[in-house]
C-alpha positions as CSV (number, residue, x, y, z in Angstrom):
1,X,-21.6,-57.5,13.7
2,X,-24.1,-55.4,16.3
3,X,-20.4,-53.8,17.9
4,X,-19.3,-53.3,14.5
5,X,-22.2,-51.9,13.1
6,X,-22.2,-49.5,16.8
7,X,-19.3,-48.2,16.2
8,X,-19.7,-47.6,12.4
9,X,-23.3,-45.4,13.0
10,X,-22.1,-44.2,16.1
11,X,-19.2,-42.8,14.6
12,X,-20.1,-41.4,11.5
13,X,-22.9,-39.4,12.9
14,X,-20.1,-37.7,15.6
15,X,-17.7,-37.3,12.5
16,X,-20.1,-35.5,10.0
17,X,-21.7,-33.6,13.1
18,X,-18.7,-31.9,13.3
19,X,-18.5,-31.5,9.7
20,X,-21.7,-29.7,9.9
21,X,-20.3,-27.5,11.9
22,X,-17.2,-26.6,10.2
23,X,-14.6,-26.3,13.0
24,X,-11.8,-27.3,10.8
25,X,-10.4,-31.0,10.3
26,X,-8.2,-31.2,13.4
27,X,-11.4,-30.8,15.3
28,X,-12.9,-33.6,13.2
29,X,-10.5,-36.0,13.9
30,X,-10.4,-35.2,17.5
31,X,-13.9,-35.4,18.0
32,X,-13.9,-39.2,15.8
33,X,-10.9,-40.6,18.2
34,X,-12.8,-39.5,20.8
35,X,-15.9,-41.0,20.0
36,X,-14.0,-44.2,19.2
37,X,-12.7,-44.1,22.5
38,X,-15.3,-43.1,24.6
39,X,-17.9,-45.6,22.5
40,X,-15.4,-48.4,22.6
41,X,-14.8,-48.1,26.7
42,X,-19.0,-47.8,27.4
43,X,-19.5,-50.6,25.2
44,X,-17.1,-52.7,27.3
45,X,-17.8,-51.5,30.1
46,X,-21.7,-52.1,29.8
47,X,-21.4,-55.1,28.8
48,X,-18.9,-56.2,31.6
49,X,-21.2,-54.6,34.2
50,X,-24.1,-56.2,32.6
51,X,-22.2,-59.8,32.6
52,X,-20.7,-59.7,35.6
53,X,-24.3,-59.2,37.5
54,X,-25.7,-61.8,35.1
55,X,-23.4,-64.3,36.7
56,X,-23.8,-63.2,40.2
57,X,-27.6,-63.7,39.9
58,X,-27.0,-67.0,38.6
59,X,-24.5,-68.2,41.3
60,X,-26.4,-66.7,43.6
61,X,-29.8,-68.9,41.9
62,X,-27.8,-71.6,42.0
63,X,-26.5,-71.8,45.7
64,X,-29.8,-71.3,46.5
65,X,-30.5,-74.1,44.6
66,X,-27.8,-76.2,46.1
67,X,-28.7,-75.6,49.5
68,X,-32.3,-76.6,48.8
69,X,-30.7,-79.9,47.6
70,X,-29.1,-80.6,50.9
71,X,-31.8,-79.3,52.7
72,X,-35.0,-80.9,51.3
73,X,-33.9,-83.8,48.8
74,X,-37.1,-85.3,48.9
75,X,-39.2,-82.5,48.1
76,X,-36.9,-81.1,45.2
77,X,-37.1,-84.8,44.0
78,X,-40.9,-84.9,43.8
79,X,-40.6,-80.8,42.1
80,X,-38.5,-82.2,39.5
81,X,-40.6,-85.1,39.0
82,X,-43.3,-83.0,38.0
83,X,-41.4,-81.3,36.2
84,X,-40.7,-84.2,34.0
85,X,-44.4,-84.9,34.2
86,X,-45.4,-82.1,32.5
87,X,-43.1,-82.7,29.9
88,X,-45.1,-85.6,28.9
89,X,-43.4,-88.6,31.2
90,X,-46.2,-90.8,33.3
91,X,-45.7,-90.8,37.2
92,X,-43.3,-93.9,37.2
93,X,-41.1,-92.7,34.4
94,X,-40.9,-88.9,35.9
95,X,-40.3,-90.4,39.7
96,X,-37.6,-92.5,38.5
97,X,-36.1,-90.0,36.1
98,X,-36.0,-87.7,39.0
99,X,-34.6,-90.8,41.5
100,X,-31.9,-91.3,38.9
101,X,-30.9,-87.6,39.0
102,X,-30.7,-87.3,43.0
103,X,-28.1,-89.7,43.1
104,X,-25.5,-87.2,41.8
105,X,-25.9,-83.9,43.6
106,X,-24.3,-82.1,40.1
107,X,-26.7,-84.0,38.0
108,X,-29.6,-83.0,40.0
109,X,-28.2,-79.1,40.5
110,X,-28.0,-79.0,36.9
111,X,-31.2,-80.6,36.3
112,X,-33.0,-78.2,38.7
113,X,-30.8,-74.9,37.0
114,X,-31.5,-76.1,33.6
115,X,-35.8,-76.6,34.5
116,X,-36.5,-73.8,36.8
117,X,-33.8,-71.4,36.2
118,X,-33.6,-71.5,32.6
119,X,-29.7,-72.1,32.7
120,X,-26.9,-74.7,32.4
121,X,-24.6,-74.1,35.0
122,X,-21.5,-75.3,32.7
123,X,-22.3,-72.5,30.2
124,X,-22.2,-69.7,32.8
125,X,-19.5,-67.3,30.6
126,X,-16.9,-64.7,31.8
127,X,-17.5,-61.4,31.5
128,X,-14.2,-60.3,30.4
129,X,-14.2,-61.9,27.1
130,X,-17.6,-59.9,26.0
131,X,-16.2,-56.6,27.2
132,X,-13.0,-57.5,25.9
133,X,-14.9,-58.5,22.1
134,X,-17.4,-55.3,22.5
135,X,-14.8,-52.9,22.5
136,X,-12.8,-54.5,19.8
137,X,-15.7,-54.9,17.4
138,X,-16.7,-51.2,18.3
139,X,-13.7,-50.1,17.3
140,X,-13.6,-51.8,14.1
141,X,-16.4,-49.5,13.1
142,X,-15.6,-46.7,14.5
143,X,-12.4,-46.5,12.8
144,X,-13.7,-47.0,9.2
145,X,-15.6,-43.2,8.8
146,X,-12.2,-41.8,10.6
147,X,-9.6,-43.1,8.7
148,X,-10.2,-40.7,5.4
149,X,-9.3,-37.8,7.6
150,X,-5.7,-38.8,8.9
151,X,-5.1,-38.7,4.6
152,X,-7.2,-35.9,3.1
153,X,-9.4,-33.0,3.8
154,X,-12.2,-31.1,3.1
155,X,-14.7,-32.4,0.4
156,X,-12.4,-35.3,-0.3
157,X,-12.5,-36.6,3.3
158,X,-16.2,-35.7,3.8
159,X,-17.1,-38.1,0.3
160,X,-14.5,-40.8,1.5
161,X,-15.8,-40.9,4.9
162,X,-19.6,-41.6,3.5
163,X,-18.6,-43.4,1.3
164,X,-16.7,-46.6,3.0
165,X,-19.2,-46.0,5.7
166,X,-22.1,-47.1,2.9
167,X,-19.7,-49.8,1.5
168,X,-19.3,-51.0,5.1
169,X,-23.0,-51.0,5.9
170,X,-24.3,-53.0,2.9
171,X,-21.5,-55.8,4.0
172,X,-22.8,-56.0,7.5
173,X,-26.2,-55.8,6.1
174,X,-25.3,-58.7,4.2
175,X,-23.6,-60.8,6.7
176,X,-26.3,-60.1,9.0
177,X,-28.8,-61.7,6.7
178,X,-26.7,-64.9,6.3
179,X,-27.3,-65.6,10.1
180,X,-30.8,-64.2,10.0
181,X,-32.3,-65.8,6.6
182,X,-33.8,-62.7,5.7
183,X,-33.5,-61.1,2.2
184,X,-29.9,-60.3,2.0
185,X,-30.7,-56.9,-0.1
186,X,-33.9,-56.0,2.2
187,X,-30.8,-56.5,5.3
188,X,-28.3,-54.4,3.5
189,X,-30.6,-51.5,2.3
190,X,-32.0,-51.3,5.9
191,X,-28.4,-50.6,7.2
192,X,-27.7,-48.1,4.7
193,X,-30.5,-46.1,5.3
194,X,-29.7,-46.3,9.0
195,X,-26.2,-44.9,9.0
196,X,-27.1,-42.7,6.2
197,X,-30.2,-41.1,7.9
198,X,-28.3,-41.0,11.5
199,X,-25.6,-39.8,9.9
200,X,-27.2,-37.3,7.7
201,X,-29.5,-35.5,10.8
202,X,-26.1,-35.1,12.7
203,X,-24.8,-33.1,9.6
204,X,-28.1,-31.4,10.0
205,X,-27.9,-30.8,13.6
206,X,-24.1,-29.7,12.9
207,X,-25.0,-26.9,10.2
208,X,-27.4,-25.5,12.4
209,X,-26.3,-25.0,15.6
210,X,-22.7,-23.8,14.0
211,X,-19.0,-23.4,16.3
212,X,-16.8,-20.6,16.6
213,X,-13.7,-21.7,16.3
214,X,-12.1,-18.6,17.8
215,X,-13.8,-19.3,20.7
216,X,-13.0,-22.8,20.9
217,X,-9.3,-21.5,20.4
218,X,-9.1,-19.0,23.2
């Protein structure tokens, strides 16, 4: 829904930015595939940069983690003890809590990832697939304020392009308040207004800076 949504504000306020400016449709939808484009290959790559050092700090936590293992069991034994200890087990239970993990050099890795990193070493995720989903879901909203102008012009295209973007921002604002439990209308006016106002001070921005399309032409 965040990609979606993205795309959908990012794309919009491009779009009608142009519009503002009145270089003539080609131009507009130009200037939307492009934004699709370009927004759709930063969000992946972000978030595969972003991942793929997430991961390498944690493999590189967790190596550090292992080699502690090997290299001082009996200290890390008596850390995760007290570990366990603060968690609300007496001194026997925690020590042979702790005893019971050492055995199994996985089960105490993932015991010492899970307490002092913060991280289960099972659920350590590729970065592919969340590039791979960020630039989908950005272009499923990119595409929805650019699809009037492959089909009409003008006016027509201006009012169909704001007006599937608002239909498609009260939906997200709506599904976004299912996984939220806030007030579903409260969720889908606040989206509105966002696309509406981003969208609405590119238009601005658009009309007053202008384009000469002879220029652009030569």
């Amino acid at each position: 829904m965040f990609g979606i949504s993205d795309g959908l504000v990012t794309n919009v306020s491009l779009i009608l930015g142009f519009v503002g400016a009145q270089p003539g449709p080609g131009y507009i939808r130009l200037a939307g595939l492009a934004g699709l484009l370009a927004g759709a290959f930063s969000m992946a790559a972000g978030e595969y940069v972003s991942m793929s050092a997430q991961q390498e700090l944690l493999h590189r936590e967790l190596e550090i983690e292992r080699r502690a293992l090997k290299s001082a069991p009996e200290a890390e034994q008596e850390e995760l003890a007290q570990v366990y200890q603060r968690r609300g087990l007496t001194p026997e239970a925690a020590t042979y809590v702790a005893q019971m993990m050492m055995r199994t050099p996985e089960l105490a890795l993932e015991a010492h990832a899970r307490e002092e990193i913060g991280v289960d070493p099972s659920s350590i995720s590729s970065p592919y697939p969340a590039a791979i989903s960020s630039f989908l879901s950005f272009c499923v909203g990119a595409v929805i304020p650019l699809v009037p102008w492959f089909f009409v012009r003008g006016i027509p295209a201006v009012a169909s392009s704001v007006v599937s973007v608002a239909a498609a921002s009260v939906v997200i604002g709506l599904l976004l308040s299912q996984a939220t439990g806030r007030p579903p209308a409260r969720s889908a006016v606040r989206q509105l207004v966002v696309s509406m106002v981003a969208a609405g001070v590119t238009y601005l921005v658009g009309r007053l800076i202008g384009v000469d399309v002879a220029h652009i032409s030569h």
